[in-house]
C-alpha positions in Angstrom: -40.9 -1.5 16.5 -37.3 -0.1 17.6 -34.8 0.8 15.5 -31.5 0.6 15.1 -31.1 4.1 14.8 -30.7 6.6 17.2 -32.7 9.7 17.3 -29.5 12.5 16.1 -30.6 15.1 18.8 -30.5 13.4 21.7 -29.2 9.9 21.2 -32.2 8.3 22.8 -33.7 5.2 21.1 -35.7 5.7 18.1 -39.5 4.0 17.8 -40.8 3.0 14.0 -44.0 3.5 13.1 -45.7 3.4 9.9 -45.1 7.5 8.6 -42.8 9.1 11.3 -39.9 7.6 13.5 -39.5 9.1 16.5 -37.8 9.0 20.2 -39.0 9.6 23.5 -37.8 13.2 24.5 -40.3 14.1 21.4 -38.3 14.5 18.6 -39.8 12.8 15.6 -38.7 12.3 11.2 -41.0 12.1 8.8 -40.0 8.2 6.6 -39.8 9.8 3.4 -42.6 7.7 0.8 -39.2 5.7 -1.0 -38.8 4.3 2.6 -35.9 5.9 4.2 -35.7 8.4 7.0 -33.7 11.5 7.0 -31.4 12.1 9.9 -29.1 14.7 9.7 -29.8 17.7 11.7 -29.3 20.7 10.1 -26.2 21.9 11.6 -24.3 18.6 9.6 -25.7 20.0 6.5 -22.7 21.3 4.4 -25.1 22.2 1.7 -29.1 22.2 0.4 -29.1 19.0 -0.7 -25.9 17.1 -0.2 -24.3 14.1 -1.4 -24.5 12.8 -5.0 -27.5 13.9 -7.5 -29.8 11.9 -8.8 -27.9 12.1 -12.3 -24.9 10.4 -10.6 -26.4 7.7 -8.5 -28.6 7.0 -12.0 -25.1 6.3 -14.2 -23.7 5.0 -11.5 -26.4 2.3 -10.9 -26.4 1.4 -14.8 -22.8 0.8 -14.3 -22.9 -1.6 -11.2 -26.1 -3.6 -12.1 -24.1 -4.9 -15.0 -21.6 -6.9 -13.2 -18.4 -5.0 -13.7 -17.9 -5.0 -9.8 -19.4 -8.4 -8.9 -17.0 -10.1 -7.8 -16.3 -7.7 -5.0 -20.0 -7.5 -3.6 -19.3 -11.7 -3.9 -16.0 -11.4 -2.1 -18.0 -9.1 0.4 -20.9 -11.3 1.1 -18.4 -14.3 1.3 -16.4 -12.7 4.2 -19.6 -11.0 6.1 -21.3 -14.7 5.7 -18.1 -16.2 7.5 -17.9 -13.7 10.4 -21.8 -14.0 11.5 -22.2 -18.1 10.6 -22.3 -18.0 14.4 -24.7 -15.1 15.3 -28.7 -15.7 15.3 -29.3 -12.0 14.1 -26.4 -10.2 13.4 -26.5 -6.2 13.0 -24.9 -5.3 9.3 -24.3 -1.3 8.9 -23.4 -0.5 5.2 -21.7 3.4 5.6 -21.9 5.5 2.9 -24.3 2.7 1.0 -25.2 4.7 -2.1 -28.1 3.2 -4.3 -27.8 -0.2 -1.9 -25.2 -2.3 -4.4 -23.8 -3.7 -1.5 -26.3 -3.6 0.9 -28.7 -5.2 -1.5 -25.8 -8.3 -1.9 -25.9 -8.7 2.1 -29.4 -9.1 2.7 -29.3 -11.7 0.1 -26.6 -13.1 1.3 -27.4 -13.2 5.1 -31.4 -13.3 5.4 -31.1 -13.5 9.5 -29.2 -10.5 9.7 -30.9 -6.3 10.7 -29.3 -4.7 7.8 -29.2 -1.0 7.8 -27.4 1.5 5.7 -26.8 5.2 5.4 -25.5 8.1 2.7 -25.5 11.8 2.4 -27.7 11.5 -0.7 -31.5 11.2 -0.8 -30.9 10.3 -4.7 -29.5 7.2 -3.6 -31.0 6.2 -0.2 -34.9 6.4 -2.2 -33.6 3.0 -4.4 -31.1 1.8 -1.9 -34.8 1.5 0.3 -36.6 0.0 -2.6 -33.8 -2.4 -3.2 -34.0 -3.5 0.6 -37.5 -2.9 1.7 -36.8 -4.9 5.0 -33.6 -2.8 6.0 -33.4 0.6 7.4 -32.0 3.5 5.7 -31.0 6.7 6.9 -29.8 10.6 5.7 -27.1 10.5 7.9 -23.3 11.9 8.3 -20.8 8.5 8.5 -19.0 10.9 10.5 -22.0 11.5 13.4 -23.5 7.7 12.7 -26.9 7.8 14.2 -26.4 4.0 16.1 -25.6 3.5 19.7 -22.4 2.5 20.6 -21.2 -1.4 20.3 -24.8 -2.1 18.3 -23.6 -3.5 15.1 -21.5 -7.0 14.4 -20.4 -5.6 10.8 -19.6 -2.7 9.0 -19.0 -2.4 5.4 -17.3 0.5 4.1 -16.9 1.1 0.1 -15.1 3.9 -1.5 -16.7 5.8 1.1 -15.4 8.5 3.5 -13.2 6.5 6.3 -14.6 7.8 9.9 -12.6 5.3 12.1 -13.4 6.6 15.1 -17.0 6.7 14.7 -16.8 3.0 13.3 -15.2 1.7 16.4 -17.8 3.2 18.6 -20.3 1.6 16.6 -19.0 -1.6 16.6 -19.1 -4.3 19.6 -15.9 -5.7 20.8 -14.8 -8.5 18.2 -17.2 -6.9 15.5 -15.9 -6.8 11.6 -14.9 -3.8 9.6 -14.7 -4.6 5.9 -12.7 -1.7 4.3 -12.4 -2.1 0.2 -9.3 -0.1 -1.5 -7.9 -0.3 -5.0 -5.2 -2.2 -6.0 -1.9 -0.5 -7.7 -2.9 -0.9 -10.7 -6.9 -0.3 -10.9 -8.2 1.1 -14.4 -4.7 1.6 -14.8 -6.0 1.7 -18.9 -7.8 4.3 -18.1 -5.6 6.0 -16.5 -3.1 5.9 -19.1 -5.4 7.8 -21.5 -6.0 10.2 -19.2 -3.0 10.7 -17.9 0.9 11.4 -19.6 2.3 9.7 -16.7 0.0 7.5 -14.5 0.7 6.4 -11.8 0.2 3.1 -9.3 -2.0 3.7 -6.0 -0.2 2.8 -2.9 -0.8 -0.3 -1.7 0.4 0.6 1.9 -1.8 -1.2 4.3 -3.0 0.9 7.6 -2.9 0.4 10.8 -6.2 1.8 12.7 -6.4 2.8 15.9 -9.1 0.5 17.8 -8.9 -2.3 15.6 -6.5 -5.2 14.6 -6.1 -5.8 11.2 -7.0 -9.7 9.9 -6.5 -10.4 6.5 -6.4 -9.1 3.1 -8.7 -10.4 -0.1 -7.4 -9.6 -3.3 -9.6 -9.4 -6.1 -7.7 -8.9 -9.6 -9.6 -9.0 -13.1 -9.9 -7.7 -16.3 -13.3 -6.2 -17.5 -14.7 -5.5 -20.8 -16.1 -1.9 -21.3 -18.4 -2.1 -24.2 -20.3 1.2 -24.5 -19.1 5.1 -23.6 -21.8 5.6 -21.5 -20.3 2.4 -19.1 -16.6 4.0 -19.6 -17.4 7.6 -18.6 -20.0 5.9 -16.0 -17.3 4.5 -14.1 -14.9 7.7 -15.0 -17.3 10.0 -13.0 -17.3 7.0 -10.0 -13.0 7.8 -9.5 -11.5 10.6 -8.2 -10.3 11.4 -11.8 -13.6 12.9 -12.4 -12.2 15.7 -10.1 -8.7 16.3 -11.5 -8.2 15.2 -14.9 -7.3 17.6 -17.6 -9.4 18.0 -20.2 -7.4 16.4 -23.0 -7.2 13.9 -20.7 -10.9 13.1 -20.8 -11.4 14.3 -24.3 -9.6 11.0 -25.3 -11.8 8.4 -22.7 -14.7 10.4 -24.4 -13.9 9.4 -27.8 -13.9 5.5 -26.8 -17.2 3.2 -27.3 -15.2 0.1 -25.6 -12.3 0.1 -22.9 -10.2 -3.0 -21.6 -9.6 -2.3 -18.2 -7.8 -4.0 -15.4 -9.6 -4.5 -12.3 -8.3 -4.8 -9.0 -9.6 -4.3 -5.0 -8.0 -5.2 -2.0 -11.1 -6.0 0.9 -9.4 -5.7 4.3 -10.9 -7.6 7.4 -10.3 -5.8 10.5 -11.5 -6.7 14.3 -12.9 -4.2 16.8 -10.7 -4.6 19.6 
């Protein structure tokens, strides 16, 4: 059976079979037992074993499969449904798809559609594939995508790295890019403890090159945080993790529930 990968050495189309996917020039990856295959050459490689650790896509799981961020994988599905109502079997890439949250969301929501996803992190592509065992998943760089260019109708992209060039030669003419930011005032709760002066996100919206920009869905709630584990869960899923003093998380540590304001903007662009 094809896939809808490419082979990462030489570009040519990549054949599944049942232990090893591999292309015609020869190359050929070992699917790894969870069900994905790993992709990145090792010249992409930035270190051993890179993306996030198994610890992280663990807490980080926990977090997600109790709702917290629902309504965005809803507000997802809802726009992705609406795009491909028209398409027989539409191709859905999910970049930088973690443990499969999102991805797993699609292929409920759109059961015609080739879903496929990929991540740095072999952590999170083994349950991403166990969530979707009809998709494809992939060790790949969303930098150096391993899909031939104009094969997908969709791309979702959450609080992942933004590779805009790459997605627009991924993309056919007229296909979606769903791009999820937060809103100004995201965990702004938390951000007060950890911060003496927080601050509002921007809430700018980009122009990208090779695409026309849509519409905006704008998703704004207020979530109960009941247990530390949940609060510091979604601590270490923020950029804060990174550059928060330590008083700063001292005091989020010290919390067993958090009232937090919620808030994503999901921006619809077009490939051109």
């Amino acid at each position: 059976m094809k896939s809808l990968f490419r082979c990462p050495l030489c570009a040519s189309p990549l054949e599944r079979e049942a232990s090893r996917w591999s292309c015609p020039a020869g190359h050929s990856f070992d699917r790894a037992s969870a069900g994905y295959v790993h992709l990145l050459p090792a010249n992409q490689k930035h270190s051993k074993d890179p993306g996030d650790d198994k610890a992280m896509v663990t807490a980080r799981a926990a977090f997600l499969e109790k709702g917290y961020y629902q309504p965005l994988r809803e507000a997802l599905c809802q726009a992705v449904a609406e795009y491909t109502a028209n398409l027989p079997a539409p191709v859905v890439l999910d970049s930088g798809c973690g443990e499969g949250y999102y991805t797993a969301g699609l292929s409920r929501a759109l059961p015609r559609a080739r879903i496929a996803g990929v991540d740095l992190s072999k952590a999170a592509l083994r349950r991403a594939a166990k969530r979707v065992p009809e998709g494809e998943f992939a060790v790949a760089s969303v930098y150096r995508l391993p899909l031939a260019g104009g094969s997908a109708d969709v791309l979702a992209n959450i609080f992942s790295p933004l590779a805009i060039n790459e997605f627009a030669r991924v993309l056919r003419p007229g296909g979606l890019f769903c791009y999820a930011v937060p809103s100004p005032r995201h965990l702004w709760q938390m951000k007060e403890l950890l911060y003496k002066e927080p601050y509002e996100n921007p809430a700018k919206r980009e122009d990208y090159p090779g695409f026309v920009w849509r519409e905006v869905r704008e998703l704004r709630y207020t979530a109960a945080l009941d247990a530390g584990a949940d609060i510091m869960a979604l601590f270490h899923m923020t950029p804060y993790a990174w550059k928060t003093p330590k008083e700063g998380v001292a005091r989020l540590e010290a919390l067993d529930r958090l009232s937090c304001e919620i808030g994503f903007d999901l921006h619809l662009y077009q490939k051109i």
